[in-house]
RODO-2510 file (C-alpha; in nm, 4 decimals, decimal comma):
residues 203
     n   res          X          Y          Z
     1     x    -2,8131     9,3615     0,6214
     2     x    -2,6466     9,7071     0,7570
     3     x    -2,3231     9,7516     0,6513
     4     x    -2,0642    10,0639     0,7257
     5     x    -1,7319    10,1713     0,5890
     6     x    -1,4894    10,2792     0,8647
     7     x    -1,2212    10,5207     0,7638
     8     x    -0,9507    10,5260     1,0796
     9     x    -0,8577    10,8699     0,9441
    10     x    -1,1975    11,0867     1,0076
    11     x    -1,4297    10,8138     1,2068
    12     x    -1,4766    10,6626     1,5133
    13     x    -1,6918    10,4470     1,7172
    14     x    -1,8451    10,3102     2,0484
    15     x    -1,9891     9,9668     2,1624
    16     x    -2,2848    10,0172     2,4083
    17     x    -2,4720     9,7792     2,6010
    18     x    -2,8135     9,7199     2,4556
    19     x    -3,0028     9,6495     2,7922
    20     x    -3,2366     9,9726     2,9053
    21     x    -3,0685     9,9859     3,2652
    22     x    -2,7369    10,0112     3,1085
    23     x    -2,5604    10,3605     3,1604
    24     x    -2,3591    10,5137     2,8748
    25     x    -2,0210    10,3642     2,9220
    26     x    -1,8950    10,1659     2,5725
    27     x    -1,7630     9,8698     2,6435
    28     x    -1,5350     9,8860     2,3284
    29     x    -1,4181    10,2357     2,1940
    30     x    -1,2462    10,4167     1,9126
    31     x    -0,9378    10,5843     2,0754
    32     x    -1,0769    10,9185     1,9480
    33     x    -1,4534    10,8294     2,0135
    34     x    -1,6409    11,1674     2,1950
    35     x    -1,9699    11,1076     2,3335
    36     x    -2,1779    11,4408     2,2968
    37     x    -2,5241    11,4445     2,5145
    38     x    -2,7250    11,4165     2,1425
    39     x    -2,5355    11,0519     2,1267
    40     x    -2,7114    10,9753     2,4992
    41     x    -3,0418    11,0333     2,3440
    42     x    -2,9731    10,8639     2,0434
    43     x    -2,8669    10,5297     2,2944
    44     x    -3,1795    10,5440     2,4777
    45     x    -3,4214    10,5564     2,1534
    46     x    -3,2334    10,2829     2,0148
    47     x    -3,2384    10,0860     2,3129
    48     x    -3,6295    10,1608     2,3385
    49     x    -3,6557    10,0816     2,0386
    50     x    -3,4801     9,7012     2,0187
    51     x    -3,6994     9,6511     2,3360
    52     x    -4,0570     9,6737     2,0808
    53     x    -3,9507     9,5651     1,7399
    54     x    -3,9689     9,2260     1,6337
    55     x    -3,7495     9,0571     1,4013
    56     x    -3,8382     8,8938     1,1143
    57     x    -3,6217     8,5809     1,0567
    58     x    -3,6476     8,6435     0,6949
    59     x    -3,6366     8,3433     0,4292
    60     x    -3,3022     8,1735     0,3246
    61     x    -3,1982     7,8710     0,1514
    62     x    -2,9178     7,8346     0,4035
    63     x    -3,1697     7,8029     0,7103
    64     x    -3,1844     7,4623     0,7985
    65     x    -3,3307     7,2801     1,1079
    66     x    -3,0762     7,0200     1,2981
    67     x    -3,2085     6,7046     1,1156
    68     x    -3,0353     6,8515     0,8039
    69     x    -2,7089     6,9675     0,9156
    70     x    -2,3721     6,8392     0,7829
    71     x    -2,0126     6,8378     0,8872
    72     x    -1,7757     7,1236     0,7992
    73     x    -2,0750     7,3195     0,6474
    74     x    -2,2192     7,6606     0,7376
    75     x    -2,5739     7,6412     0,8044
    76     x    -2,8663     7,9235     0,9282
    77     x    -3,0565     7,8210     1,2122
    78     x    -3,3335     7,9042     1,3776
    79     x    -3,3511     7,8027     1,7271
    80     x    -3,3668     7,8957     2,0994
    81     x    -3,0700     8,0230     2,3119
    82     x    -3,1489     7,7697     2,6406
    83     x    -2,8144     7,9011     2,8044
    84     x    -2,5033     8,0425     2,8181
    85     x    -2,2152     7,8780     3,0047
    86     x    -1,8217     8,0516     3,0829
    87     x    -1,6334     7,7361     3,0014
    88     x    -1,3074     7,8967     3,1255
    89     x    -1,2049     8,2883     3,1091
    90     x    -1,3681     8,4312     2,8122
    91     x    -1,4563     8,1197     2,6477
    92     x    -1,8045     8,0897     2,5889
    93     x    -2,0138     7,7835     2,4676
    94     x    -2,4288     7,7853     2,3915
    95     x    -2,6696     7,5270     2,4318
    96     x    -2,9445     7,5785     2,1781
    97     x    -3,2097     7,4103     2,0460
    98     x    -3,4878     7,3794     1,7770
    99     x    -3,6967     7,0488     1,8666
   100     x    -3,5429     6,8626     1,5754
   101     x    -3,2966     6,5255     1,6388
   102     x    -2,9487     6,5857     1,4980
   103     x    -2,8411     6,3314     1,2555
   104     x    -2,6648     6,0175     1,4255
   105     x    -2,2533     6,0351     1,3853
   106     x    -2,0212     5,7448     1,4011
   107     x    -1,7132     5,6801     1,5900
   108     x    -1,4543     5,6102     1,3179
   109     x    -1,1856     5,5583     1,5365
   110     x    -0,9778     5,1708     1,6215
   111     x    -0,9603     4,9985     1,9554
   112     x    -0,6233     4,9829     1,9024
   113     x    -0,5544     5,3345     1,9560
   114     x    -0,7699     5,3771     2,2567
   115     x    -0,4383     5,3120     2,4259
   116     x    -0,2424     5,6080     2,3160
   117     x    -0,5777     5,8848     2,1737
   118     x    -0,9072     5,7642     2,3947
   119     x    -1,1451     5,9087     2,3372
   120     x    -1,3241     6,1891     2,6131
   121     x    -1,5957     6,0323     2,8112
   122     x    -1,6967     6,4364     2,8393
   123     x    -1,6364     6,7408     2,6840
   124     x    -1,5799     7,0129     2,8661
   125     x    -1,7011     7,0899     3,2363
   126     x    -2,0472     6,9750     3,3132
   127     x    -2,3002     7,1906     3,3685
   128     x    -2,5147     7,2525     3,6846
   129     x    -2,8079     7,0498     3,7570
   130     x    -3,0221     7,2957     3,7822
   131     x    -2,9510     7,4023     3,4245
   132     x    -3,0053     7,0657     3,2640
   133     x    -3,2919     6,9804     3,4697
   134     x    -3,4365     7,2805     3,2391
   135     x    -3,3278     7,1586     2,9011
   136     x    -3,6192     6,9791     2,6836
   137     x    -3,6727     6,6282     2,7054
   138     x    -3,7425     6,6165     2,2825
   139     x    -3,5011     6,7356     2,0288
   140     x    -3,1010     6,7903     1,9651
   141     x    -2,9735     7,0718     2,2377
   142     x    -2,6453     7,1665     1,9900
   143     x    -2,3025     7,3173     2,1674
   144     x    -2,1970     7,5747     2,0022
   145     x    -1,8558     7,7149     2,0534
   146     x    -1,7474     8,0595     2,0149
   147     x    -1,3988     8,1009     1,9123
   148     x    -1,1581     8,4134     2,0258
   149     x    -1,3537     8,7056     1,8326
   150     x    -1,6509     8,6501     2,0757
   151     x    -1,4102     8,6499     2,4296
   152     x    -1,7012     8,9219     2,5797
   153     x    -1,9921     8,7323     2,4825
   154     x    -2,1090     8,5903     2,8073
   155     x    -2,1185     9,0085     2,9393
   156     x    -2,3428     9,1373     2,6234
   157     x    -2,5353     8,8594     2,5156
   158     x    -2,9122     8,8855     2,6073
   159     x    -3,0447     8,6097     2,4210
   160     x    -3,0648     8,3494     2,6602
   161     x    -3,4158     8,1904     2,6762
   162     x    -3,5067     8,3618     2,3709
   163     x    -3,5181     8,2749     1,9771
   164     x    -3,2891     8,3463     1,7231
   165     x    -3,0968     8,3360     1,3963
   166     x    -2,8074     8,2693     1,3699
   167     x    -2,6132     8,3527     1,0490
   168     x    -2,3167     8,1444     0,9498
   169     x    -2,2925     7,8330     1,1646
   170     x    -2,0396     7,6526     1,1338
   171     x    -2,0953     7,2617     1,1897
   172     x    -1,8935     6,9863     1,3092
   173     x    -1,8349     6,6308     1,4300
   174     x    -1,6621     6,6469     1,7438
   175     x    -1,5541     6,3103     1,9045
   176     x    -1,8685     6,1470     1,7579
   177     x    -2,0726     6,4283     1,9075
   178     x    -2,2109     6,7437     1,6623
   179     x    -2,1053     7,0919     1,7691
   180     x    -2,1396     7,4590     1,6689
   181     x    -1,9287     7,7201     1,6098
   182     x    -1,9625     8,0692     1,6307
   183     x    -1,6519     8,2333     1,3856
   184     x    -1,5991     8,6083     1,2677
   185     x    -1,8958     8,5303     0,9805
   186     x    -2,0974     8,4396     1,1814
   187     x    -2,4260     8,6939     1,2823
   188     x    -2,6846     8,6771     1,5503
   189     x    -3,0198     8,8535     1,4816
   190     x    -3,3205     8,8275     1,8025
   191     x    -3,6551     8,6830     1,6632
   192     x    -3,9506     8,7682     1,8083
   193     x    -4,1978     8,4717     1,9497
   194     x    -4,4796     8,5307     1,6471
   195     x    -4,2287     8,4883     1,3951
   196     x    -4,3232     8,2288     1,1291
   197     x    -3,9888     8,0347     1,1550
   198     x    -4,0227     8,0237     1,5530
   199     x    -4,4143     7,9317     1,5545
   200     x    -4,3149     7,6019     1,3174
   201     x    -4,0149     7,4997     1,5392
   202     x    -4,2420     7,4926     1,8183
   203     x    -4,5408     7,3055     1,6713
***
């Protein structure tokens, strides 16, 4: 884990888009931030460079597939990003999915107070056909949430249809129905497709 010590006094920073075709633009800057023609070069090798190395998902006692998760616990998980989905301006939600089957929630609510707090018969928007005609027929596909430090995640993330870790998941019973949550803790590291952890999920 990479961590850095900022000092508002003396540094500064710049957010870049990790994708190859991306120019040099940040998308989030340090007020003082000055981008120097070395820092271009440095961009591109570290953009060639994400593009070739593969992630190791590393081993954990928090990992845990979706058969095991719990409500109002953080979990690890290993899984695959199936899509990404603008539920309204800025606010995100991910489908993902690791070929395990969820453990089965109850409703603990009363009839009587289907009258005044009924329950949803959907959460949220649906999404096009022609994304759930692509989701897998076997297995738990998990929303996950992302909550207001993540507004911009739907313009960087380039995960979608790939495997990863993520790092702090929350967990939750939603209306009967399990959810995700992405929160400030909460990390997102690319796997590669030979990775031990990826090759089990899809056996």
């Amino acid at each position: 884990e990479v961590c850095a010590v900022f000092n508002k006094h003396f540094s500064s920073f710049a957010l870049f888009d990790g994708r190859l075709s991306h120019g040099f633009s940040p998308y989030q800057t340090f007020p003082t931030n000055c981008l120097l023609d070395y820092d271009k070069g440095f961009i591109t090798r570290l953009r060639d460079w994400c593009v070739t190395f593969q992630f190791d998902a590393g081993l954990s006692r928090y990992v845990l597939s979706l058969k095991d998760m719990k409500a109002r616990e953080y979990i690890d998980l290993v899984c695959k990003v199936l899509s990404v989905y603008e539920v309204s301006c800025d606010k995100w939600m991910l489908f993902v999915w690791d070929g395990t089957d969820a453990p089965p929630l109850s409703l603990n609510g009363k009839l009587e107070d289907e009258e005044t707090k009924a329950l949803p018969l959907q959460i949220g928007e649906p999404l096009p056909g022609n994304i759930l005609c692509k989701f897998p027929c076997v297995g738990t596909v998990l929303r996950v949430t992302a909550d207001k430090a993540y507004e911009k995640l739907g313009h960087h993330f380039q995960s979608t249809g790939k495997w990863v870790r993520i790092r702090n998941l929350f967990c939750e019973n939603e209306y009967g129905l399990w959810k995700g949550c992405l929160t400030r803790r909460t990390k997102v590291r690319l796997l590669s497709e030979d990775d031990n952890s990826v090759v089990d999920c899809q056996r």
